[in-house]
C-alpha positions as CSV (number, residue, x, y, z in Angstrom):
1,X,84.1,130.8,140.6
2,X,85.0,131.0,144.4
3,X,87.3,128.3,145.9
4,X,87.4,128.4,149.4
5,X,89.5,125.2,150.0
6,X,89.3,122.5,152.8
7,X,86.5,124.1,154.8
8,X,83.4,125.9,153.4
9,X,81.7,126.1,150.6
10,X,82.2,126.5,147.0
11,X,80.5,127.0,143.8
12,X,80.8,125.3,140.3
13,X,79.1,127.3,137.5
14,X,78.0,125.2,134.8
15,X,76.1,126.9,132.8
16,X,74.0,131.1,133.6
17,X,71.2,128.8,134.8
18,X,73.0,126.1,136.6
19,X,75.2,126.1,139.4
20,X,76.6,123.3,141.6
21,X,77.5,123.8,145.8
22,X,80.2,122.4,147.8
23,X,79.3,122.0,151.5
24,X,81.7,120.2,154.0
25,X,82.2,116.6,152.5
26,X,79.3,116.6,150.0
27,X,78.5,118.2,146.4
28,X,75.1,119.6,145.4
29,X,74.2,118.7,141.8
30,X,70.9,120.9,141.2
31,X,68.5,121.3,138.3
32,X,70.4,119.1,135.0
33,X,73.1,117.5,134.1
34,X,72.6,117.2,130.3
35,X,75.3,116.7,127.7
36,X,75.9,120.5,127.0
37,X,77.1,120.6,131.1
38,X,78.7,117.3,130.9
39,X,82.3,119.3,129.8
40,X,82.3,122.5,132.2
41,X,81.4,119.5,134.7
42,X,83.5,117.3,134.6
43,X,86.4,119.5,134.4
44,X,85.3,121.9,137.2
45,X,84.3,118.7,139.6
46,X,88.0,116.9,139.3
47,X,89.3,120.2,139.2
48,X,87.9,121.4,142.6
49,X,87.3,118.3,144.8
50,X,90.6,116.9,144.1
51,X,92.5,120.0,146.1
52,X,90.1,118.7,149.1
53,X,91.8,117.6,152.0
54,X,89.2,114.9,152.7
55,X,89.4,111.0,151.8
56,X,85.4,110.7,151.3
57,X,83.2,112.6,149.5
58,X,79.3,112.4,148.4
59,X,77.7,113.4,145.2
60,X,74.4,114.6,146.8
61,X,71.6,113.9,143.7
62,X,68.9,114.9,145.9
63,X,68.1,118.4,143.8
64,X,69.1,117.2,140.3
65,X,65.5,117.0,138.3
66,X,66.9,115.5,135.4
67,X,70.2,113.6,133.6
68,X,71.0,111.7,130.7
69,X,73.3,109.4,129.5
70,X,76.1,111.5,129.0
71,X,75.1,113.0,132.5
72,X,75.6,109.5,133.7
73,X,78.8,108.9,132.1
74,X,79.8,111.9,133.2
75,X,79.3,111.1,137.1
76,X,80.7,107.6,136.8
77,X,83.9,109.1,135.4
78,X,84.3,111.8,138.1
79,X,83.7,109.3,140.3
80,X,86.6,107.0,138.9
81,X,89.1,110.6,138.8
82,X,88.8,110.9,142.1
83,X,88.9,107.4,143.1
84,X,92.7,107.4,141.2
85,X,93.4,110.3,143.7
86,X,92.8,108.6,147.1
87,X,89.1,109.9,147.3
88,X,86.3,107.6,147.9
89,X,83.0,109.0,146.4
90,X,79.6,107.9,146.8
91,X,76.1,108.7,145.6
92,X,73.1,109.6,148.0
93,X,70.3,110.7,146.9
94,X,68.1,111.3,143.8
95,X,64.3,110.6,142.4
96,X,63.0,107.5,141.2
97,X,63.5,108.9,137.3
98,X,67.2,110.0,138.4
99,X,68.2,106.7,139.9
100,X,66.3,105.1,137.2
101,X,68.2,106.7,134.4
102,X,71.8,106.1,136.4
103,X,70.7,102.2,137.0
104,X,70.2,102.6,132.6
105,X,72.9,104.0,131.6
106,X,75.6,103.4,134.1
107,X,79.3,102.3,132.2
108,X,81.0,99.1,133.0
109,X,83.7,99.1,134.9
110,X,86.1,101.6,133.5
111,X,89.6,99.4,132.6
112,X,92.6,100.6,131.6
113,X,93.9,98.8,128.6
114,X,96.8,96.9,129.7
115,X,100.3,97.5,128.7
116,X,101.5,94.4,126.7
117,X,105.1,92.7,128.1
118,X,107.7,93.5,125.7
119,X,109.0,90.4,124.2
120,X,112.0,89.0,123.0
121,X,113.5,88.8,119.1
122,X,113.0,84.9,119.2
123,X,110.0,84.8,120.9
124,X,107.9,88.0,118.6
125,X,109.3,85.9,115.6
126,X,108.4,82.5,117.3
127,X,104.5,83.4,117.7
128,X,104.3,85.2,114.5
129,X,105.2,82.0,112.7
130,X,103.0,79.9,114.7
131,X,100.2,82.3,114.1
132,X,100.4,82.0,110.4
133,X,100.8,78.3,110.4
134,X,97.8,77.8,112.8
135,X,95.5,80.8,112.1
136,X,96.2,81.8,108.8
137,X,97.6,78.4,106.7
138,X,95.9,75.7,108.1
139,X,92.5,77.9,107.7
140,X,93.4,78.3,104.4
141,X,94.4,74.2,103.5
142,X,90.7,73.8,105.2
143,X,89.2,76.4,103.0
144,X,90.5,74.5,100.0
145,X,89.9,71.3,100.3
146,X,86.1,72.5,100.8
147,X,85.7,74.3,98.1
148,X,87.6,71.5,96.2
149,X,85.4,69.0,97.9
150,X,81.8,70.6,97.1
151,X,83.0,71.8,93.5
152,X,83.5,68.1,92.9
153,X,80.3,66.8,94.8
154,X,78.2,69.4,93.2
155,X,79.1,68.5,89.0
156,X,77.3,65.0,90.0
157,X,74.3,66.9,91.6
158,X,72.9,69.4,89.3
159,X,69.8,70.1,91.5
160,X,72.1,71.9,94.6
161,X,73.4,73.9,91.7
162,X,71.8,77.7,92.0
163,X,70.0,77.9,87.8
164,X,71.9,80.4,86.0
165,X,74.7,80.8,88.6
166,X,77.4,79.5,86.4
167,X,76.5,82.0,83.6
168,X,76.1,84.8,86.0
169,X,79.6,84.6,87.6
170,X,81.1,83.6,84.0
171,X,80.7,87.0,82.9
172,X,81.1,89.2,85.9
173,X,84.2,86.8,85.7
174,X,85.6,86.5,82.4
175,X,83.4,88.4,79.7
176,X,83.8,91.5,81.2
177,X,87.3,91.2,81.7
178,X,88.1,90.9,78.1
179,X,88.6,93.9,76.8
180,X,91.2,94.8,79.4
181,X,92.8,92.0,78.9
182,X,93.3,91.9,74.8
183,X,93.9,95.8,75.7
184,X,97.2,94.8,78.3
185,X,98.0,91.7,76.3
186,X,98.1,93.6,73.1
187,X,100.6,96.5,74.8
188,X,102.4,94.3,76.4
189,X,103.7,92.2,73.3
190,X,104.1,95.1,71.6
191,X,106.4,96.3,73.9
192,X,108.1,93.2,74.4
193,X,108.8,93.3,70.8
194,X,109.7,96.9,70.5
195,X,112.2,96.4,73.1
196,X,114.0,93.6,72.0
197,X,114.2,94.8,68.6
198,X,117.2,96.9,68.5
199,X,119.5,94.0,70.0
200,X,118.1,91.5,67.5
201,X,118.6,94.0,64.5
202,X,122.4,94.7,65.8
203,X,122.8,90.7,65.2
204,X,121.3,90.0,62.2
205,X,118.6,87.6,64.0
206,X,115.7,89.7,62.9
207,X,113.6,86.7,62.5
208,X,113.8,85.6,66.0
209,X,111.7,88.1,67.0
210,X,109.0,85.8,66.2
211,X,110.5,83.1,68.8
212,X,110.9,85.8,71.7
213,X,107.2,87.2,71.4
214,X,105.3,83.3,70.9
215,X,107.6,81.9,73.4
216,X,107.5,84.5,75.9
217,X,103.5,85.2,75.7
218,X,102.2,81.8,75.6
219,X,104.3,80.0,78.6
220,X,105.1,83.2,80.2
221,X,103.5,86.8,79.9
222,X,100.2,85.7,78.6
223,X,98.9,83.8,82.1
224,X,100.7,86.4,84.0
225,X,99.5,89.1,82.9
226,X,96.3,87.6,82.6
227,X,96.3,86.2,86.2
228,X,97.1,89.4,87.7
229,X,94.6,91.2,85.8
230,X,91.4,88.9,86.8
231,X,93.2,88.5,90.5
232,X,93.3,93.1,91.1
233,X,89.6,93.0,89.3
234,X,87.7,89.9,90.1
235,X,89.1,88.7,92.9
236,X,88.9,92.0,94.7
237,X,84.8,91.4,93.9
238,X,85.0,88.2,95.4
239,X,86.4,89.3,98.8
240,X,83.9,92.5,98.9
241,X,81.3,90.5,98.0
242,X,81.5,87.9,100.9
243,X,83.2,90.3,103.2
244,X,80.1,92.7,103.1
245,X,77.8,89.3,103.1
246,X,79.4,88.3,106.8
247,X,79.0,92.1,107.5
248,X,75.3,92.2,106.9
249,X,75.0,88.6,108.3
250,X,73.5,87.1,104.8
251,X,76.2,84.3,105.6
252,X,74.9,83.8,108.8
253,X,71.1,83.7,107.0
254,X,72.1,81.3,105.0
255,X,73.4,78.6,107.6
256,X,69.9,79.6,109.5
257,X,68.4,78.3,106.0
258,X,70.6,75.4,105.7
259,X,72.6,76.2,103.0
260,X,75.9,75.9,103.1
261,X,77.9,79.3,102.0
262,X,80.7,78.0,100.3
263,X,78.7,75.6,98.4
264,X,76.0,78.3,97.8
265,X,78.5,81.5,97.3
266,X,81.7,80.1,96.4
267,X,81.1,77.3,94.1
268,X,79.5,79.1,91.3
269,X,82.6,81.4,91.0
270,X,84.9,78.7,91.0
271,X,83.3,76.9,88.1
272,X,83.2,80.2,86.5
273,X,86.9,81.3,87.2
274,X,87.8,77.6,85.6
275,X,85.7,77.6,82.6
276,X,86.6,81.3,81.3
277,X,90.6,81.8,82.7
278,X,91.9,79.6,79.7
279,X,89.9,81.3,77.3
280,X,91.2,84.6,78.6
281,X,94.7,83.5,77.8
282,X,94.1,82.6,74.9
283,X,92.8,86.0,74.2
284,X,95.9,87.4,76.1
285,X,98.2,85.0,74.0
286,X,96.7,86.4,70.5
287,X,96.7,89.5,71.0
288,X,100.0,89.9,72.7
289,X,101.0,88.0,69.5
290,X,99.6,90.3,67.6
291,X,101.7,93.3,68.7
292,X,104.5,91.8,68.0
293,X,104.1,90.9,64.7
294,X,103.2,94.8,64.4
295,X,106.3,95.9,65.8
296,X,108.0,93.5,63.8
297,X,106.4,94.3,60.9
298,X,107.4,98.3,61.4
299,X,110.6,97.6,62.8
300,X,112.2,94.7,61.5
301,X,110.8,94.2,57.9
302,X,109.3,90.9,58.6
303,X,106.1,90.1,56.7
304,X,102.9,88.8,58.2
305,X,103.6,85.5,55.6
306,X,106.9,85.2,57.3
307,X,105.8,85.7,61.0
308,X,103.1,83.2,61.0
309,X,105.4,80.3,59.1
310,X,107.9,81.2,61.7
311,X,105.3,80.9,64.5
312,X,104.0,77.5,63.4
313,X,107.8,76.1,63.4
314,X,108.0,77.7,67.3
315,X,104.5,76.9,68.6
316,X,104.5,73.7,70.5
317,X,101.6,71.3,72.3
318,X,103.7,71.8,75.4
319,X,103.4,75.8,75.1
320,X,99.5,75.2,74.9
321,X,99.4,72.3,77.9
322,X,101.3,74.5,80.2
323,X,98.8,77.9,79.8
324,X,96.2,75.5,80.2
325,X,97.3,74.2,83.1
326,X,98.9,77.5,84.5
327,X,95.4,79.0,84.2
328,X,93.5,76.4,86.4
329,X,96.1,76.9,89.0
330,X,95.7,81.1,88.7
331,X,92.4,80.9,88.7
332,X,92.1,78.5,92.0
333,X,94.0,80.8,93.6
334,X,92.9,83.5,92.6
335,X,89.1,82.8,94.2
336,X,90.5,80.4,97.3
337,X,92.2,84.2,98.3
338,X,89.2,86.1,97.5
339,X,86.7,84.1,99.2
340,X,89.6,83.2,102.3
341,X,89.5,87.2,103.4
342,X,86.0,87.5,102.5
343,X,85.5,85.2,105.4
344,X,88.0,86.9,108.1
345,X,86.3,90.1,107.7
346,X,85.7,91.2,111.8
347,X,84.3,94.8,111.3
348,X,81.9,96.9,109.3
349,X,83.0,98.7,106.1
350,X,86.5,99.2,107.3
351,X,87.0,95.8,107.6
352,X,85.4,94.9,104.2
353,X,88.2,97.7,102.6
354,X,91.0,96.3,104.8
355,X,90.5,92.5,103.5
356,X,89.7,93.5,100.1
357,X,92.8,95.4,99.8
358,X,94.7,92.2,101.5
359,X,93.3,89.9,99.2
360,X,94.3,91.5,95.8
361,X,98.0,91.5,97.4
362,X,98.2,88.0,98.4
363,X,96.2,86.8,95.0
364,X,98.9,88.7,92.8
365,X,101.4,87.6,95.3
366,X,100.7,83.7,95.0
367,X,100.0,83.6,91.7
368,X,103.5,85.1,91.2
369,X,104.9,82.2,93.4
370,X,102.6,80.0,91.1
371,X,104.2,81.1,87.9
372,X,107.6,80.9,89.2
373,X,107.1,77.1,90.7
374,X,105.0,76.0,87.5
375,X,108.1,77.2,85.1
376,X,110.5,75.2,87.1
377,X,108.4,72.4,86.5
378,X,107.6,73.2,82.6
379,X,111.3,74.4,81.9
């Protein structure tokens, strides 16, 4: 490549079949400027004409028989190089296909993003707490009382009600959720048992092993665990579900239809999530029940006859009332979180991953603040 700077001529070799001229104030393109010559372009042009000693310059298009829209991009950007170095450039030139193709494909005006203040302590925390309260709560509270609202409307009104909905979400939701659950549940009291076994034997209080595993799985462990369970597998279906509905714009095909979404989508799965979260814990409660009447069984010489008097003396209405109620509360939550990200979802798949992910946190989170208000209240 010769560079004869400030005065004559010079030539950019693109390619062994193109080559572009520089002749007083103006450059030659000739023959293409396709995406394979957009690089070596680019980099030669800002390159060259930026060590010229001249304030304007023209991008002669007269010879170039054909460019696409990389081509384009390429000349706009060029353009906007040298413009950042004190050179104005202009086109002159060019056939009607040419000028076409430019007129197509031309960017917008090329921005640079722009470089956010820095802020204060007071202020970064200040706007971060009136963004959650405004974006992310008060969207939330509205979510609820819809759902609420048209889960209420909708028991009076059979006919809105999708036929064989209920039944469909009842055991994506529940049924298949039970052997995990009765599998955890069953571990888990076993555990529980196994652990606290040693201490109780060192006492003498071998019998109140019974007490710590009914106790502790019915108001405690057995809606937890439970909860967390349906929250990390249903409730991360919920949000995927609706998330990749907005994606695909079903939601939007819906409203077009005159159906409501959350009536049509979110409805049937909190009916479902209702109906088969106490059964679950039931399930949980057995089971975990169950293991530790094995492990005291093994470990403590306690006799299934003696385990299940000693339940019935522990077992209370209370302990029954308060998973009942617990589970209405998990479940609620746990599909108000699902459907709640399933509806912010802003980009394609990456988005749907991002709120799924999200909505399993905050499920397991808030059912965790759940349990913990609710045994304040039941203690």
């Amino acid at each position: 490549m010769k560079n004869k700077k400030q005065s004559i001529d010079f030539y950019i070799s693109i390619d062994k079949d193109t080559a572009y001229h520089f002749v007083g104030d103006t450059l030659f393109l000739q023959n293409s400027l396709m995406l394979t010559q957009c690089t070596p372009f680019v980099l030669a042009v800002t390159r060259e004409l930026s060590s010229i000693d001249r304030k304007d310059l023209i991008i002669n298009l007269s010879q170039l028989e054909d460019i696409d829209s990389a081509g384009v991009t390429a000349l706009f950007y060029v353009r906007t190089k040298l413009e950042e170095n004190g050179k104005q450039t202009s086109f002159v030139g060019g056939s009607d296909s040419v000028l076409q193709k430019i007129d197509l494909f031309k960017p917008e005006k090329w921005q640079k993003a722009a470089i956010p203040p820095k802020v204060g302590l007071l202020e970064y925390v200040g706007t971060n707490v009136h963004q959650f309260f405004s974006s992310y709560l008060y969207s939330y509270l509205t979510l609820t009382a819809d759902v609420f609202y048209w889960s209420v409307v909708d028991i009076f009104k059979s006919k809105s009600r999708r036929k064989g909905e209920f039944a469909n979400q009842a055991v994506l939701i529940g049924v298949n959720a039970v052997l995990i659950v009765i599998f955890m549940s069953f571990v888990i009291g076993l555990v529980l048992a196994l652990q606290s076994s040693q201490q109780l034997r060192s006492f003498g209080a071998n019998i109140y092993i019974v007490d710590l595993t009914v106790i502790g799985m019915m108001s405690q462990m057995g809606p937890l665990i439970t909860a967390i369970l349906v929250a990390g597998r249903s409730g991360s279906s919920i949000a995927a579900e609706i998330a990749t509905m907005k994606v695909t714009s079903e939601l939007d095909a819906l409203k077009t239809m005159g159906l409501n979404p959350i009536r049509f989508v979110v409805v049937p799965k909190m009916y479902a999530c209702l109906f088969t979260m106490p059964f679950l814990i039931i399930l949980a409660d057995v089971f975990g029940i169950l293991g530790g009447a094995i492990t005291g069984y093994i470990y403590l010489d306690i006799t299934p006859e003696i385990f299940i008097n000693r339940m019935g003396e522990v077992m209370s209405n209370k302990d029954i009332l308060t998973g009942f109620v617990k589970s209405q509360a998990y479940a609620s939550l746990i599909v108000l979180t699902g459907s709640f990200y399933g509806f912010r979802v802003v980009r394609g798949a990456e988005g749907v991953g991002k709120v799924t992910t999200t909505a399993v946190v905050v499920a397991i989170s808030l059912v965790i603040l759940a349990d913990s208000i609710l045994g304040l209240l039941f203690y």
